[in-house]
VOBA-1610 file (N, C-alpha, C; in pm, whole numbers, padded with zeros to 5 digits, always signed):
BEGIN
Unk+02039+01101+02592Unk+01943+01194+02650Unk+01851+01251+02541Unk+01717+01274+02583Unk+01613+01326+02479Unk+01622+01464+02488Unk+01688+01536+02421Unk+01674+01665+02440Unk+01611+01737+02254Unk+01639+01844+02273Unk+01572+01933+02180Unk+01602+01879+02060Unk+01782+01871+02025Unk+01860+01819+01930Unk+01810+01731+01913Unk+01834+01608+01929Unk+01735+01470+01940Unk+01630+01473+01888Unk+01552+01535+01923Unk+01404+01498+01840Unk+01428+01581+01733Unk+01510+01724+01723Unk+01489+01828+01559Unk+01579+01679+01507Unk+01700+01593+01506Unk+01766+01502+01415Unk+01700+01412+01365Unk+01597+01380+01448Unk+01470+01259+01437Unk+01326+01305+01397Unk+01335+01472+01326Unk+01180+01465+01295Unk+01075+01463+01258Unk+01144+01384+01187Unk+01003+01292+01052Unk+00951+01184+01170Unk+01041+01141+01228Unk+00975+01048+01313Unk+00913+01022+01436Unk+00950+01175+01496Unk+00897+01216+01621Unk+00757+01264+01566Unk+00745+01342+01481Unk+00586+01427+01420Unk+00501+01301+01367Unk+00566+01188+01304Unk+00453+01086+01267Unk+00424+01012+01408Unk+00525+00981+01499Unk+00482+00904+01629Unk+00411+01005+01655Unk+00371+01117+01683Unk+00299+01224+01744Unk+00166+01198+01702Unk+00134+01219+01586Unk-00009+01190+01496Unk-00021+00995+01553Unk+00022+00939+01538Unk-00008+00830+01527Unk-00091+00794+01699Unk-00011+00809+01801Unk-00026+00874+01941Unk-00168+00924+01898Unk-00182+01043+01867Unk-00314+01131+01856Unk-00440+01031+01797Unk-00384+00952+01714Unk-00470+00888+01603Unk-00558+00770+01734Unk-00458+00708+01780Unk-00481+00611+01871Unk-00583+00669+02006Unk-00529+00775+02062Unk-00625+00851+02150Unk-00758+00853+02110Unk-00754+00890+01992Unk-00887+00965+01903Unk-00996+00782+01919Unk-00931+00715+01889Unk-00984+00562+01862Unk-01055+00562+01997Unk-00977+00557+02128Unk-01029+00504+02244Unk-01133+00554+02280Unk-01111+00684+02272Unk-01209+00841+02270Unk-01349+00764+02220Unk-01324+00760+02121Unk-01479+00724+02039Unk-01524+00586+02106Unk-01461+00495+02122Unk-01527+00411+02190Unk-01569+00396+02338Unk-01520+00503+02427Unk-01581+00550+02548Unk-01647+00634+02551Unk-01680+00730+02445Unk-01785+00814+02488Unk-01873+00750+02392Unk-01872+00629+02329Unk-01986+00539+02290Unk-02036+00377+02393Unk-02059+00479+02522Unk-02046+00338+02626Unk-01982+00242+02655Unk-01837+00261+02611Unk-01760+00118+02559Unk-01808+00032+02488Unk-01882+00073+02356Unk-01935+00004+02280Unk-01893+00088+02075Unk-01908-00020+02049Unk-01881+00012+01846Unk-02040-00011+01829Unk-02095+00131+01735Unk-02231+00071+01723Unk-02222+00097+01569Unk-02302+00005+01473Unk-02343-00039+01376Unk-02194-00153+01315Unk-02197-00237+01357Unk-02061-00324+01345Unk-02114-00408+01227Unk-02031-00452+01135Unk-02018-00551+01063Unk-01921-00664+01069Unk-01940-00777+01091Unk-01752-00859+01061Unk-01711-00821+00940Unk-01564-00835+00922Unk-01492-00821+00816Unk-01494-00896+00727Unk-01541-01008+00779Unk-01586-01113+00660Unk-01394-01248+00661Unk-01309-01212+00731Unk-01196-01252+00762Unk-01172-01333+00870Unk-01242-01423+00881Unk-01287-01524+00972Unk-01254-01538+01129Unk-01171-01491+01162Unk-01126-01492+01322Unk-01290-01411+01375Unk-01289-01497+01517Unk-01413-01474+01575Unk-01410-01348+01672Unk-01516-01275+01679Unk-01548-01112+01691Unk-01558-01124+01826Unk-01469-01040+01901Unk-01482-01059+02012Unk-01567-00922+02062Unk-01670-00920+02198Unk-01727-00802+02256Unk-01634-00699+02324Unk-01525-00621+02223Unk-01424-00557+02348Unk-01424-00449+02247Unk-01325-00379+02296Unk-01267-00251+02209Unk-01180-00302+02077Unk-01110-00413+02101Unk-01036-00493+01990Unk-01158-00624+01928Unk-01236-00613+01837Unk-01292-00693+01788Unk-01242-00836+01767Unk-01157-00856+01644Unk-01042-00944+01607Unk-00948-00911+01627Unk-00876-00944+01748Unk-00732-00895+01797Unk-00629-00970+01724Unk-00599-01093+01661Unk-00498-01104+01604Unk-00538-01019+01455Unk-00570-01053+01374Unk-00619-00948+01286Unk-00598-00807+01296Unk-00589-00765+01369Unk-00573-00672+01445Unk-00418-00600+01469Unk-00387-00657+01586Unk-00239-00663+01619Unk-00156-00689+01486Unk-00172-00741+01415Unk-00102-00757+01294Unk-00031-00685+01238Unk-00145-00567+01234Unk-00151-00471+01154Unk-00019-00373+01207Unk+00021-00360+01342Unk+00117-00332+01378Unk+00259-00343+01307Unk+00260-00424+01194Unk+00421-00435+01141Unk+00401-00334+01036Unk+00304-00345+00977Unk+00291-00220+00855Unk+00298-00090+00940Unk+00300-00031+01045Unk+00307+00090+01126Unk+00467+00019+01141Unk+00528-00067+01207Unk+00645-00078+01278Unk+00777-00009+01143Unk+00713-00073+01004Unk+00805-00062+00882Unk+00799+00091+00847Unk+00653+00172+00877Unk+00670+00304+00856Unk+00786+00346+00955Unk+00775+00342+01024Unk+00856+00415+01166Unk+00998+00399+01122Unk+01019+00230+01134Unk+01155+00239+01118Unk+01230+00278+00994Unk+01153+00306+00874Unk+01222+00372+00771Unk+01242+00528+00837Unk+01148+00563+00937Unk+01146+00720+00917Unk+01227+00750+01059Unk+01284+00606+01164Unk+01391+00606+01214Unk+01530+00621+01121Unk+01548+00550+01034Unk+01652+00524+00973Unk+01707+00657+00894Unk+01584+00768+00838Unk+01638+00838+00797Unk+01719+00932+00854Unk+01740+00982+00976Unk+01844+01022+01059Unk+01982+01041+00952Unk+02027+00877+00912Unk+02134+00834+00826Unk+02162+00878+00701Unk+02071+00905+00644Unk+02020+00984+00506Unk+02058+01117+00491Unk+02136+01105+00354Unk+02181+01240+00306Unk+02092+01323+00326Unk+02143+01463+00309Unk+02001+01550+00269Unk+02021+01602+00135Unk+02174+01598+00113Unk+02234+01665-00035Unk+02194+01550-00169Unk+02221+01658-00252Unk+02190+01541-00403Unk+02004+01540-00437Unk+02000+01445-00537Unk+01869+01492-00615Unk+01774+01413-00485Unk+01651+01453-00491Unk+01560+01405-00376Unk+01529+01241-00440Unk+01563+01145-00333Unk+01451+01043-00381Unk+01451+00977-00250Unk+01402+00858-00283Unk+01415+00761-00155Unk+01556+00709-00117Unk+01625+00771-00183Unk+01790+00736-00105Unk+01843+00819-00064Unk+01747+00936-00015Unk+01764+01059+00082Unk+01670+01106+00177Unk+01684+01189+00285Unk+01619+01265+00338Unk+01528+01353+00288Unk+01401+01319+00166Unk+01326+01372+00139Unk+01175+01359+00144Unk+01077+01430+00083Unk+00923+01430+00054Unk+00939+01288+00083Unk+00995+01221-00027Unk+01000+01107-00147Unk+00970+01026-00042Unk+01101+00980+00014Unk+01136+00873+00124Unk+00975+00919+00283Unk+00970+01031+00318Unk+00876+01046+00433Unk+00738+01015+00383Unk+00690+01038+00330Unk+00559+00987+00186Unk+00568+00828+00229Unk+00608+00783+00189Unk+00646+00663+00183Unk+00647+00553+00251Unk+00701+00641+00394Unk+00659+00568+00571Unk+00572+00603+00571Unk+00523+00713+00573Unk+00376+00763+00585Unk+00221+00672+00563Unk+00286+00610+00427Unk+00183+00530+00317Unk+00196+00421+00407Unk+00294+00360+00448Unk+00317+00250+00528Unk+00246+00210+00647Unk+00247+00355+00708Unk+00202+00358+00859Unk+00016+00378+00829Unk+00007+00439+00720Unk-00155+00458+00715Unk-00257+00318+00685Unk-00126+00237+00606Unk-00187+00066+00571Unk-00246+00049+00724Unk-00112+00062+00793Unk-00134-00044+00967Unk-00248+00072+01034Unk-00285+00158+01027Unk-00389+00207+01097Unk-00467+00217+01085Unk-00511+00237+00929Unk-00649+00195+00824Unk-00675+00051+00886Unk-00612-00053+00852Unk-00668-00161+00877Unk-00659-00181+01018Unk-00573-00136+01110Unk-00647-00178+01248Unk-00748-00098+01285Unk-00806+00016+01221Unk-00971+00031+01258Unk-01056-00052+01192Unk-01012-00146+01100Unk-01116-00174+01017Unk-01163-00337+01105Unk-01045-00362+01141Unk-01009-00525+01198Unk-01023-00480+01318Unk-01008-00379+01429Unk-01060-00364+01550Unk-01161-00312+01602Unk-01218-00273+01449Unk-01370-00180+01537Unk-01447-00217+01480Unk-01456-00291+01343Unk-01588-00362+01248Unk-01707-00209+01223Unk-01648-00099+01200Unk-01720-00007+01103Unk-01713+00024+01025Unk-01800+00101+00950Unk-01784+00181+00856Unk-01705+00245+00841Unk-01727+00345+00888Unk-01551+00416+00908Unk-01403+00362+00935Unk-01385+00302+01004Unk-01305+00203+00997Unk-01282+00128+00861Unk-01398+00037+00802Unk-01336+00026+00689Unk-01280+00131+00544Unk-01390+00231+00562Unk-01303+00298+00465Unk-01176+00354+00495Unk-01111+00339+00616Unk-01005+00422+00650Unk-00888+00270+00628Unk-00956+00208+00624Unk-00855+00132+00582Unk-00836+00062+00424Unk-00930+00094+00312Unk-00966+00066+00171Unk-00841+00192+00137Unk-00852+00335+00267Unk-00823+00477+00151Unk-00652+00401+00229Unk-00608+00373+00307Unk-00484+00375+00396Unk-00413+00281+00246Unk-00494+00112+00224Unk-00451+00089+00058Unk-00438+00131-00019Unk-00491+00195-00076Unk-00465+00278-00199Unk-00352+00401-00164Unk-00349+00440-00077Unk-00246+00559-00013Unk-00102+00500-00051Unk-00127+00359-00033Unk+00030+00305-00054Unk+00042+00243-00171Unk-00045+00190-00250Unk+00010+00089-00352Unk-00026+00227-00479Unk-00046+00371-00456Unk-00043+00458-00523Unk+00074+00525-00566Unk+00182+00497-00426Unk+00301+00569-00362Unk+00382+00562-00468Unk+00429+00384-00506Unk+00497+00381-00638Unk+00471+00438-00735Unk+00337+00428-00780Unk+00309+00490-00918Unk+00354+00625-00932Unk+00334+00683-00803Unk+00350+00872-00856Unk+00515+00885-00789Unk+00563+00778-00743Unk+00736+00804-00749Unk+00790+00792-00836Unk+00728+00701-00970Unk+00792+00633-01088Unk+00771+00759-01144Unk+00609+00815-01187Unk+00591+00948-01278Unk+00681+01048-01228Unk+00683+01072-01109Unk+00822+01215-01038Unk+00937+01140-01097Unk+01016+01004-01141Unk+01087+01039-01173Unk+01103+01006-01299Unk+01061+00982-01405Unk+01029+00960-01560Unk+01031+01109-01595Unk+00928+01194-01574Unk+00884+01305-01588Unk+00932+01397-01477Unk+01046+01426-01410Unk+01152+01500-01354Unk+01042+01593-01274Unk+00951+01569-01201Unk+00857+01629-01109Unk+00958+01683-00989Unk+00877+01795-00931Unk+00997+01860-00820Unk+00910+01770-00724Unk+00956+01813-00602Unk+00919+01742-00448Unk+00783+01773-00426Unk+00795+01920-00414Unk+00630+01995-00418Unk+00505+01918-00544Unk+00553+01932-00697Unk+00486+01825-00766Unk+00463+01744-00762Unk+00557+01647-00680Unk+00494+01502-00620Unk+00381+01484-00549Unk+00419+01590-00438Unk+00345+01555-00282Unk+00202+01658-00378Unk+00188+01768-00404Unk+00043+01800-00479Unk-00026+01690-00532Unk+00049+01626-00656Unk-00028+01515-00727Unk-00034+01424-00655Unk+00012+01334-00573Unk-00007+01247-00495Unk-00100+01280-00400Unk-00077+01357-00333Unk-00205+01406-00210Unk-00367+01469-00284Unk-00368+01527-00362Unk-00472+01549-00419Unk-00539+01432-00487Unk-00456+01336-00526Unk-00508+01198-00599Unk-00533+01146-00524Unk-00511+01119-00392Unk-00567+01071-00287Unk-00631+01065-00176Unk-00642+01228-00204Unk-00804+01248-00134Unk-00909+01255-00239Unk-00910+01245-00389Unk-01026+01241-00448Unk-01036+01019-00430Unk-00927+01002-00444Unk-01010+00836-00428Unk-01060+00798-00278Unk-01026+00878-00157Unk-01080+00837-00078Unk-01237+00869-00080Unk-01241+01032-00154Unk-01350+01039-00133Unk-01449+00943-00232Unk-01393+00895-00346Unk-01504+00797-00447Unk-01543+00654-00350Unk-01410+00634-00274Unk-01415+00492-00244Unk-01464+00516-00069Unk-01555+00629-00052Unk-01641+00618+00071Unk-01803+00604+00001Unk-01758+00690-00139Unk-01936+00660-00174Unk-01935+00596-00276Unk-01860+00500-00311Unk-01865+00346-00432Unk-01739+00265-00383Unk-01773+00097-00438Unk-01698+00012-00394Unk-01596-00010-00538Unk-01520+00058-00514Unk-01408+00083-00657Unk-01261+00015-00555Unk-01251-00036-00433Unk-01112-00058-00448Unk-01071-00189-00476Unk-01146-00269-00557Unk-01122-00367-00647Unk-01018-00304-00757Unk-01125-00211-00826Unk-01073-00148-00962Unk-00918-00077-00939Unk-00975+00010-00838Unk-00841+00110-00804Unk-00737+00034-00749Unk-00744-00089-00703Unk-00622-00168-00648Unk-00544-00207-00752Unk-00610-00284-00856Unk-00555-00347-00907Unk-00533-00259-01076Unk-00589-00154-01082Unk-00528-00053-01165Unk-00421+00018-01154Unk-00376+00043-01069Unk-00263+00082-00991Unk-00139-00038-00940Unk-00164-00166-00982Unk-00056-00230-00927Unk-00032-00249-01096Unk-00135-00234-01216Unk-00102-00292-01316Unk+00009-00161-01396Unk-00045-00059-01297Unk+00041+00075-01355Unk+00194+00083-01314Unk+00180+00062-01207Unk+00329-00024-01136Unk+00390-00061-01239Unk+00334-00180-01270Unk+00452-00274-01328Unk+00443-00282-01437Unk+00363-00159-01545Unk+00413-00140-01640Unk+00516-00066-01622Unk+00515+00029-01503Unk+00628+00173-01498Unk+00764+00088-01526Unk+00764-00045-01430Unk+00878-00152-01396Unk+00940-00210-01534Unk+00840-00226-01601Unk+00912-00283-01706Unk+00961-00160-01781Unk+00897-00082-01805Unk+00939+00074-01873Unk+01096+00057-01877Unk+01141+00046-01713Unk+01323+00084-01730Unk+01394+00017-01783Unk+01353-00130-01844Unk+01415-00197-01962Unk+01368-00223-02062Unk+01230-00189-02122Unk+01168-00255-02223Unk+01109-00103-02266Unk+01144+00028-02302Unk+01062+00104-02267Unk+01056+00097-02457Unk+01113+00062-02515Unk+01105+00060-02679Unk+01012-00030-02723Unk+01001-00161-02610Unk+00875-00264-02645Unk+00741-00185-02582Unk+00644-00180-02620Unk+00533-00147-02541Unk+00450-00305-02573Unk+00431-00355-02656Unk+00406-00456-02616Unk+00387-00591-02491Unk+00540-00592-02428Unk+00565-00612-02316Unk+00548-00520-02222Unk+00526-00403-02208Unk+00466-00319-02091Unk+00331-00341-02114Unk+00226-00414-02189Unk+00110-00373-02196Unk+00064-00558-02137Unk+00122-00611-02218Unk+00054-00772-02179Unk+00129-00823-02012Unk+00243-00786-02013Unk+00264-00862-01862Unk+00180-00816-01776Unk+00202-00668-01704Unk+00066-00691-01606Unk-00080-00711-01617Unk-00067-00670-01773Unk-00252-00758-01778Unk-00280-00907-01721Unk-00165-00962-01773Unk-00167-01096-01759Unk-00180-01155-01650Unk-00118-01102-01523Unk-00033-01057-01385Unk-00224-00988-01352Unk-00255-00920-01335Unk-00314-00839-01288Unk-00486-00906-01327Unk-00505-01019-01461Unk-00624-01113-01484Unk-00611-01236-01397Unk-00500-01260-01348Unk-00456-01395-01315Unk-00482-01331-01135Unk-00462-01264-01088Unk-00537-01208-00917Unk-00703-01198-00933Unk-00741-01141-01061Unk-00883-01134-01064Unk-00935-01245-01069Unk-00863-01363-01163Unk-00957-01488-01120Unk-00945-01573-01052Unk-00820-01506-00914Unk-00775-01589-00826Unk-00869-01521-00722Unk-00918-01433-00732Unk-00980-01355-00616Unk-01159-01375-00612Unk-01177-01422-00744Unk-01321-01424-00835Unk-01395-01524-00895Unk-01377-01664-00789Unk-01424-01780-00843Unk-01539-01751-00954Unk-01518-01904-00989Unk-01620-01880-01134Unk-01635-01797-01220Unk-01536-01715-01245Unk-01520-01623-01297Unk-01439-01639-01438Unk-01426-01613-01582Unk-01350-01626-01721Unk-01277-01537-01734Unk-01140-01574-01812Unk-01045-01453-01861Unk-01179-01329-01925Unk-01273-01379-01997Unk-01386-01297-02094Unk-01425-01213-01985Unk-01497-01263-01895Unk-01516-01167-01759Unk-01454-01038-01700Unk-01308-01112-01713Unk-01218-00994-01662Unk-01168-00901-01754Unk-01162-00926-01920Unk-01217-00805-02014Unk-01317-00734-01998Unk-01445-00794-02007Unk-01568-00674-01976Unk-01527-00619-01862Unk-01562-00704-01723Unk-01557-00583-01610Unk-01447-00480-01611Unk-01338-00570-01673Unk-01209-00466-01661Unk-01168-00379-01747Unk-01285-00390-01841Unk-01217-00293-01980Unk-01174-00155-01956Unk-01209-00083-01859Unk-01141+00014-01810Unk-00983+00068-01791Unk-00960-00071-01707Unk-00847-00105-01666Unk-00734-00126-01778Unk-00815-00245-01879Unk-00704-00284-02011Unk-00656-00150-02070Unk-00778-00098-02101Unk-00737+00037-02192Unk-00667+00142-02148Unk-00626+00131-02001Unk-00578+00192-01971Unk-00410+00179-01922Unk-00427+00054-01961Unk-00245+00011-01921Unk-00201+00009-02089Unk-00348-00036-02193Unk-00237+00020-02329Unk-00236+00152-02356Unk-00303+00218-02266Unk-00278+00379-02345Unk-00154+00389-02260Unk-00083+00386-02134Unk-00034+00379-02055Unk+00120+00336-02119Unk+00170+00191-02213Unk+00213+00148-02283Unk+00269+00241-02351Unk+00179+00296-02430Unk+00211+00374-02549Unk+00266+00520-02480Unk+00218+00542-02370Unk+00263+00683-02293Unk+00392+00669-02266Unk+00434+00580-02214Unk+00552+00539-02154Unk+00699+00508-02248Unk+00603+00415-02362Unk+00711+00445-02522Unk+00746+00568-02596Unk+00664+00605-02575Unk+00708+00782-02684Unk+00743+00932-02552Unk+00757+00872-02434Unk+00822+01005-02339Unk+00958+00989-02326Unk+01065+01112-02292Unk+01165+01110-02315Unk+01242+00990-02235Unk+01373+00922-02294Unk+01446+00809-02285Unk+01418+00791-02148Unk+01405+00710-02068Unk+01431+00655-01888Unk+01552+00657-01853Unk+01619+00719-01831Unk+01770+00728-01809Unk+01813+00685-01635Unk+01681+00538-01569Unk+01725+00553-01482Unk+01743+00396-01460Unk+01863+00360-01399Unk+01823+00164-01339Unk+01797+00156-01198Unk+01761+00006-01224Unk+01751-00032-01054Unk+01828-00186-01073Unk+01796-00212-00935Unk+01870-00368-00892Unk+01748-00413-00874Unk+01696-00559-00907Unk+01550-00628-00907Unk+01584-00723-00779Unk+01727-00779-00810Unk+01746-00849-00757Unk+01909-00836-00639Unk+01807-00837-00525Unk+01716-00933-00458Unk+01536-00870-00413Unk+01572-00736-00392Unk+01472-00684-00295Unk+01340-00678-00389Unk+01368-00589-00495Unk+01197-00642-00564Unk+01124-00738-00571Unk+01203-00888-00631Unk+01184-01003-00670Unk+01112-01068-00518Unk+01176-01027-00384Unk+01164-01076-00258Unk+01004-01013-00211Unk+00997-00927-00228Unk+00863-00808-00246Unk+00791-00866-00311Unk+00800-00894-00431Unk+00696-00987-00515Unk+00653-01139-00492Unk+00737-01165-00445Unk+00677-01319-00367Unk+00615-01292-00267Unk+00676-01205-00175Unk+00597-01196-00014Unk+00451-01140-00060Unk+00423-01054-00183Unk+00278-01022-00227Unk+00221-01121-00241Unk+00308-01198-00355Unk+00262-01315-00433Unk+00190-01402-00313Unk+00269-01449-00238Unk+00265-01563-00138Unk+00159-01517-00048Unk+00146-01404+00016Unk+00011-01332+00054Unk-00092-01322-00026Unk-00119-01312-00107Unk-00248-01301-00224Unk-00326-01461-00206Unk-00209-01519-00241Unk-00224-01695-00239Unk-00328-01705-00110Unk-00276-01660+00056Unk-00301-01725+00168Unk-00447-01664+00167Unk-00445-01507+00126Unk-00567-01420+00115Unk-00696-01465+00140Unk-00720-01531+00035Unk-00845-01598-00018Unk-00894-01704+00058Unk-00816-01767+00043Unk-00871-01975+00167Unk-00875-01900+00318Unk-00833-01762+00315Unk-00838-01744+00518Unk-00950-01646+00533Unk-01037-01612+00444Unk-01150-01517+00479Unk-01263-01632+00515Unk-01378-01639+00565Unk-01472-01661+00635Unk-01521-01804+00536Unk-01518-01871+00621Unk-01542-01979+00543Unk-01456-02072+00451Unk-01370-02003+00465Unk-01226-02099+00388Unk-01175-02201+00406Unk-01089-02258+00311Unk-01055-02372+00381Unk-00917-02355+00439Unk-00851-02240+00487Unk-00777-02240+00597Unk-00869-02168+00756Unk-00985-02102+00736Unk-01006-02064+00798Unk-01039-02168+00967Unk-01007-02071+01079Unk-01051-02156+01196Unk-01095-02007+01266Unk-01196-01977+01309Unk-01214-01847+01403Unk-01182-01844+01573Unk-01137-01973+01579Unk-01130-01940+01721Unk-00917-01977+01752Unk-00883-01963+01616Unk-00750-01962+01636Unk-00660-01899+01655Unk-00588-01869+01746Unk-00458-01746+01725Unk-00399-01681+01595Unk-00403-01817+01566Unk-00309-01820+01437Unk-00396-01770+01316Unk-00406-01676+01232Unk-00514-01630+01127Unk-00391-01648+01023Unk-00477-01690+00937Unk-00439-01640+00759Unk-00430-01542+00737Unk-00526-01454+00755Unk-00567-01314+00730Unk-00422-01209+00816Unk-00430-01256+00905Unk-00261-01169+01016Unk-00160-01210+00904Unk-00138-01358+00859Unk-00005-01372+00813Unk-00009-01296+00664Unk-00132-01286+00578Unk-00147-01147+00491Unk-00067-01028+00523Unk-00099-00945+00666Unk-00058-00862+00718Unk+00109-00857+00746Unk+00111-00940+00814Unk+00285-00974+00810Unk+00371-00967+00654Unk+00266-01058+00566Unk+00388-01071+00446Unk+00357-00949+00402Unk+00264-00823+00370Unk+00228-00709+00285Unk+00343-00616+00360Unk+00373-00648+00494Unk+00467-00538+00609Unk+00619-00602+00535Unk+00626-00749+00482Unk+00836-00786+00436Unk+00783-00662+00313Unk+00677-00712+00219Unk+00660-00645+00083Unk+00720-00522+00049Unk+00659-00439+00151Unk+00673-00296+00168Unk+00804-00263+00173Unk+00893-00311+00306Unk+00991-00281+00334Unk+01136-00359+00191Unk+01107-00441+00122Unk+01159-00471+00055Unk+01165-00414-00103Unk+01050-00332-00114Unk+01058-00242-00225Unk+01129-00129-00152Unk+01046-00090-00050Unk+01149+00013+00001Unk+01313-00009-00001Unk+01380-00120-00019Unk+01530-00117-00016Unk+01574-00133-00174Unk+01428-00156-00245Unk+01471-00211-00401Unk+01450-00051-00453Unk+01392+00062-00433Unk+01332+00228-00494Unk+01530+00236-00404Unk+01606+00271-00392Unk+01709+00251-00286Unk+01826+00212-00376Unk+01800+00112-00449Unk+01930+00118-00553Unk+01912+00132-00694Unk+01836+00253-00693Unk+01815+00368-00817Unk+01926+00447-00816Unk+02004+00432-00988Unk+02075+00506-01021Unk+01986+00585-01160Unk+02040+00727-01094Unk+01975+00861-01167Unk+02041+00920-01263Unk+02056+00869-01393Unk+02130+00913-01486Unk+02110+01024-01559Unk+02014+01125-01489Unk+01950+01221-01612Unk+02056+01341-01596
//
């Protein structure tokens, strides 16, 4: 029975279905009191063919549904979750609700962006990216640098409404994507190599040049120095930050769930490219999109770091 109890045991997940509900209303809303029409539309450039409805590219679209399904059911699951002990994602905290949150904003960002072909829409789905592939970075700094719950959710939420607001008036989520995944996985190597900075500084460069010129035909490693010099200098200052702060006193298990996470990226990045408009996987009048199965593998990704942040032991 749904009673009072019930939803207070469940309610991280009753208050995000609530907003999400609202979010969805708000969508239909705008497109009926715009004649049943989206006005100033662009395609996404993601090849499935644009249909005249309220759902533009419906598989594209619908897709997007597993990245919402993976928020939920983490923020089902926490029910199960301690509340005692230090906060992280292997409890009932900020940490862990943040987290679905980031999840659920991927799948709704991009189904305005893939169901309504606007402006708005797309930036709500550029800021819904960055919302999540940010998530790690400022869980790694909360726990390197022993940040309380409140310190998290400030720096994290304030960092991410100033990039939404850059990345409505400049096209930075090239930069900001892939500055942030290179910050990642320096943090990653940090918990075993944190005495090498060397190796925190060249793997994700390496990792992080090798998407740019997979993403950037015709494009030179030389290329992705200039445009990226931003970026470099900032994973070796980053390097060196990470070597001289106090010891990491924390492990994880890579394997299976990270390693599994990193292919399902990996293996998505790959399909990425040949399924946007004109590709050579592309077909627009097919069920079947490249671009959806993107969506699908970024929704294992998620949920598989989510079980790999999960077998963190906190030695401080």
């Amino acid at each position: 029975m749904i009673d009072k109890k019930y939803i207070e045991d469940r309610k991280e997940f009753f208050s995000v279905l609530f907003v999400i509900s609202v979010i969805f209303v708000i969508y239909a809303l705008a497109y009926l009191l715009n004649d049943s029409n989206w006005s100033n539309t662009t395609a996404s450039g993601y090849c499935e063919k644009v249909r005249d409805s309220w759902i533009r590219e419906p598989t594209n679209t619908i897709s997007n549904l597993a990245f919402v399904f993976v928020g939920m059911y983490i923020l089902w699951l926490a029910q199960y979750d301690p509340s005692e002990g230090k906060p992280s994602l292997s409890n009932r905290s900020w940490f862990l609700i943040m987290y679905a949150i980031s999840c659920v904003a991927v799948g709704m960002g991009s189904f305005a962006m893939h169901g309504f072909n606007t402006g708005w829409g797309g930036w709500l789905d550029v800021t819904g990216m960055i919302m999540y592939i940010s998530m790690p970075v400022f869980y790694n700094f909360s726990r390197f640098l022993r940040w309380t719950e409140s310190e998290f959710i400030s720096y994290y939420l304030i960092s991410n409404a100033i990039f939404a607001i850059l990345l409505w008036q400049y096209s930075l989520l090239t930069f900001l994507w892939g500055a942030l995944i290179g910050i990642w996985l320096s943090q990653e190597l940090a918990l075993k190599y944190q005495k090498q900075p060397h190796i925190i500084f060249l793997v994700p460069t390496s990792i992080i040049m090798f998407l740019y010129l997979y993403t950037s035909p015709g494009k030179t490693p030389i290329d992705f120095v200039i445009n990226e010099i931003e970026g470099v200098l900032l994973w070796a200052a980053l390097a060196y930050f990470l070597y001289i702060i106090e010891d990491i006193k924390l492990e994880r298990t890579h394997t299976p769930y990270f390693w599994a996470g990193f292919a399902a990226y990996g293996l998505a990045t790959i399909i990425w490219q040949p399924s946007k408009t004109d590709g050579v996987l592309c077909d627009p009048d097919s069920l079947i999109q490249g671009h959806a199965l993107w969506h699908l593998l970024g929704a294992v990704a998620m949920w598989c770091f989510y079980k790999y942040f999960r077998t963190e032991v906190d030695s401080y």
